[in-house]
C-alpha positions in Angstrom: -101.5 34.5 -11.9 -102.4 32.7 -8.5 -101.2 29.2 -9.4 -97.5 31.1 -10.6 -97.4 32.6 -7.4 -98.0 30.1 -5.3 -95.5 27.5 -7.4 -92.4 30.0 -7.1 -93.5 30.4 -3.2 -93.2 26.9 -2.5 -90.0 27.3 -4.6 -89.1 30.0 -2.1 -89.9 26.9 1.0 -87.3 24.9 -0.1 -84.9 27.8 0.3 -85.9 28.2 3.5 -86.5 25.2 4.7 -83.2 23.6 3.4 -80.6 22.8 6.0 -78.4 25.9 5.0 -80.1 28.8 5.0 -80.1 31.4 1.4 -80.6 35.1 1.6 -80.2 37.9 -1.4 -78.5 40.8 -0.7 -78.6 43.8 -2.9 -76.7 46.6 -2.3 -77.6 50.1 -3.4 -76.7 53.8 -4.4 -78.6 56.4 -6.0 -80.6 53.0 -8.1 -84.3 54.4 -7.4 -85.1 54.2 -10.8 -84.1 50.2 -11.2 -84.1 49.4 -7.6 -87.9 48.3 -7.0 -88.2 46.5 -10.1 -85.0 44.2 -8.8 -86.6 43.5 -5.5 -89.8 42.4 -7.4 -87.8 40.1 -9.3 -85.8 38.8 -6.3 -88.9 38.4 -4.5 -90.6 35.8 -6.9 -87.4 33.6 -5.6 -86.7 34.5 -2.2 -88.4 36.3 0.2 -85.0 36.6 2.4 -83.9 39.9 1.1 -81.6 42.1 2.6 -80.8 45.8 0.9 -78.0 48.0 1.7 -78.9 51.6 1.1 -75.3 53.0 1.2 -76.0 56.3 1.7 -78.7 57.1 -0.9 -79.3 60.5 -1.8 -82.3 60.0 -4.1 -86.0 58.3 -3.4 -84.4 54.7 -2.8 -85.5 55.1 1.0 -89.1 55.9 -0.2 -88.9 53.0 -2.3 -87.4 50.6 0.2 -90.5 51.9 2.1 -92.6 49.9 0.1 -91.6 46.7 1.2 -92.3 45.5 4.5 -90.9 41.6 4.1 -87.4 43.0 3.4 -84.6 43.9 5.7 -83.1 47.1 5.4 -79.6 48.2 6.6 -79.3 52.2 5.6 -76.4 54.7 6.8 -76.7 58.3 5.6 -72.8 58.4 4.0 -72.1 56.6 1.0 -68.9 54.1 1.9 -68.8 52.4 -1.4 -69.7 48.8 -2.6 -67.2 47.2 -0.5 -68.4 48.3 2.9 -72.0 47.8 2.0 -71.5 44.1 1.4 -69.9 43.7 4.4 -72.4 45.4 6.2 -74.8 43.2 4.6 -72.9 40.0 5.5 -72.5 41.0 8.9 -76.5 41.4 9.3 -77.2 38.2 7.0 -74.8 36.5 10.1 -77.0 37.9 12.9 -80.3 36.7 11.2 -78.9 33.6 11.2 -77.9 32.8 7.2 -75.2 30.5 5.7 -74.9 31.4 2.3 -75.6 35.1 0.3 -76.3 35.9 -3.1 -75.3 39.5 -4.0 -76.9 40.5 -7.0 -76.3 44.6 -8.1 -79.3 46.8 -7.6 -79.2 48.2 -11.7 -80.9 45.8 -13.0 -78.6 44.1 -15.0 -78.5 40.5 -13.8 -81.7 38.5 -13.7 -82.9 37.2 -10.5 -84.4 33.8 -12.4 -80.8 32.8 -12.2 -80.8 32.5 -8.2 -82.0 28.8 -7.8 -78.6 28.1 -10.3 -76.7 29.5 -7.6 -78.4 27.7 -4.7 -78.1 24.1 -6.6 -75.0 24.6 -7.8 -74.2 25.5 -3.9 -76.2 22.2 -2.6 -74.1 20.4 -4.9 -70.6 22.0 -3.8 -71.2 23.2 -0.1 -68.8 26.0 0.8 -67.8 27.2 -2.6 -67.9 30.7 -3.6 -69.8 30.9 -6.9 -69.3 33.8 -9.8 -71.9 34.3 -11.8 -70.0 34.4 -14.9 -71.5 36.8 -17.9 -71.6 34.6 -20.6 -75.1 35.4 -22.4 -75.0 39.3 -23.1 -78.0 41.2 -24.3 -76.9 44.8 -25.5 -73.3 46.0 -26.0 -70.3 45.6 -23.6 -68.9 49.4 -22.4 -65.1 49.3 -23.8 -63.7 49.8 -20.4 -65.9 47.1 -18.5 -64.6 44.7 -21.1 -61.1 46.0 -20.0 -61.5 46.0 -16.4 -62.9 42.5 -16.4 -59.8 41.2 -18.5 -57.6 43.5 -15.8 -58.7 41.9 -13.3 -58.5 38.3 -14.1 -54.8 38.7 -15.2 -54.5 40.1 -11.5 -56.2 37.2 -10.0 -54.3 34.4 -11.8 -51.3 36.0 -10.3 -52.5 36.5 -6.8 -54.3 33.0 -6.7 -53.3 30.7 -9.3 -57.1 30.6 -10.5 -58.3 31.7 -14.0 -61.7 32.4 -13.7 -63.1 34.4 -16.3 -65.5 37.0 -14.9 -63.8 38.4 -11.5 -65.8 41.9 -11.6 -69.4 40.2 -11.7 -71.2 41.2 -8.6 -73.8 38.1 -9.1 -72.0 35.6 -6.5 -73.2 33.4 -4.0 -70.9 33.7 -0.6 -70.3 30.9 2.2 -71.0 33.3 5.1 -69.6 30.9 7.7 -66.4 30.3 6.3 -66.3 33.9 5.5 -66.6 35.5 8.8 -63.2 35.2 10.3 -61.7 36.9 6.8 -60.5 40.6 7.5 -61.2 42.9 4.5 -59.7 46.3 4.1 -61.5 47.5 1.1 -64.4 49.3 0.5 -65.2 50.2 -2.5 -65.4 48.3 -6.1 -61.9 46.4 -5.2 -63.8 44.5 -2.6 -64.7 42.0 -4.4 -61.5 41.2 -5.7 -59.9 41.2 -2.0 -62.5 38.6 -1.2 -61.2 36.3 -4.3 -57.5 36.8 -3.1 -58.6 35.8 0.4 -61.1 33.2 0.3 -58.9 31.5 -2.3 -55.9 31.7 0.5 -58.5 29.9 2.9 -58.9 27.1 0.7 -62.3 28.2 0.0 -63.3 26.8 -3.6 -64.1 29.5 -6.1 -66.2 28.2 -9.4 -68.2 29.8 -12.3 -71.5 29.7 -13.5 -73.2 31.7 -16.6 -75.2 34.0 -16.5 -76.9 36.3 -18.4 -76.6 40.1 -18.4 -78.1 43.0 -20.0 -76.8 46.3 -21.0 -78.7 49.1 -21.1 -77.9 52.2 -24.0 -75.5 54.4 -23.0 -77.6 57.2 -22.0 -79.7 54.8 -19.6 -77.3 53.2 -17.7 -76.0 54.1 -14.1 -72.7 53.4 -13.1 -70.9 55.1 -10.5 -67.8 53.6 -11.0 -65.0 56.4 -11.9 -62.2 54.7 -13.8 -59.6 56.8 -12.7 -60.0 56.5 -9.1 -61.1 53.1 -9.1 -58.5 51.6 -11.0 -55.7 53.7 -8.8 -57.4 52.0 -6.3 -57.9 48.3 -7.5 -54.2 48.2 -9.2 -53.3 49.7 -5.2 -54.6 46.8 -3.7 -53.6 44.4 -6.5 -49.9 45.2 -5.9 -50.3 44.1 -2.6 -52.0 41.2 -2.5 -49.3 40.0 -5.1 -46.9 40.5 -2.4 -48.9 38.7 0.0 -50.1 35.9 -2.3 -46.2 35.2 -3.6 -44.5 35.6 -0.6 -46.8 34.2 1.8 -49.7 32.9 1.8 -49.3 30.3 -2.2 -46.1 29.4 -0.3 -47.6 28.4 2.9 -50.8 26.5 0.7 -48.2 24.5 -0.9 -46.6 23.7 2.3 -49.7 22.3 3.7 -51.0 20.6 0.9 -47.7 18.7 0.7 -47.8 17.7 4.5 -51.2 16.2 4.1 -50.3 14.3 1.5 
């Protein structure tokens, strides 16, 4: 047990000893039953962890109590996914980071797959990276499968890009070219804003796979509400079409033909 250790902790130095700086972000809600066993797993990879208790209203805070090498943004109100990332961006900025994985706090992606994302990032600086679900262990909901297919029609439209996982919340962000971005959203449609956007900056967007698991039915948590949540996402998608057709794929084209 002592000699695993101390190889993935001297895996962990080269994070953090690499010219561009890696932190995890995991943002949570209501997760106490998965949450400590995903930090435990980040934690064998990266000891750069920053969790975003969005307003938990069960034992997470106990939990997050626990661990003493992590940084901990809280806020008594849940604001949604959306703002939580950004909060955790924004603090991953002051401590000084370049690059964030956001991995989801159910314990559905595996955190082995975090030194893909950082060598895949050392070999394309500045990309934003998917982690696309190719490898699935356990049955796909019906309207997961849906919403993923949704929302990649939407993003082709908005950005010209097939990609074909846009919902996965296992990414790897460029917090530096990032930072100047203004986001509206707050809640699940957040992380299709920030495809829409980065892609308008010229910020390169690429897929790995990854593996996922889903658990039965009766032990999964998900507090997405389809209803609500697509209103919202198909809200935002509407206009981000207008602003991808009209203005900003226009103006990409313009300035990739001047420079040629």
């Amino acid at each position: 047990m002592f000699n695993i250790l101390k190889i993935k902790l001297t895996e962990q130095q080269i994070y953090s000893t690499s010219k561009d700086k890696f932190c995890v972000i995991i943002p949570t809600y209501n997760n106490a039953s998965k949450i400590e066993e995903v930090i435990k797993g980040v934690l064998t990879h990266s000891q750069n962890i920053i969790v975003v208790n969005d307003g938990a209203t069960d034992n997470t805070e106990i939990i997050l109590g626990k661990f003493k090498e992590i940084v901990v943004v809280s806020y008594s109100k849940n604001k949604g996914k959306g703002y939580a990332l950004k909060q955790g961006f924004k603090k991953a900025l002051e401590l000084g980071f370049n690059y964030a994985i956001t991995i989801d706090s159910d314990g559905q992606h595996s955190a082995s797959e975090i030194p893909e994302f950082v060598k895949t990032c050392n070999n394309q600086k500045g990309s934003l990276i998917i982690g696309a679900r190719t490898t699935i262990n356990g049955n796909v909901p019906r309207k997961n499968s849906f919403a993923n297919k949704f929302s990649n029609l939407w993003v082709l439209i908005i950005t010209g890009i097939k990609l074909t996982d846009t919902q996965s919340g296992y990414r790897l962000y460029p917090l530096n070219k990032m930072q100047n971005i203004k986001f509206i959203s707050r809640r699940y449609e957040f992380e299709l804003e920030v495809l829409a956007k980065a892609s308008w900056r010229n910020i390169p967007i690429i897929s790995i796979p990854i593996s996922v698991f889903y658990p039965p039915n009766n032990e999964r948590i998900t507090h997405f509400r389809p209803f609500v949540d697509f209103l919202r996402i198909s809200l935002l998608n509407s206009w981000l079409v207008f602003l991808g057709l009209a203005i900003y794929r226009p103006l990409n084209i313009i300035k990739n033909l001047i420079r040629k």
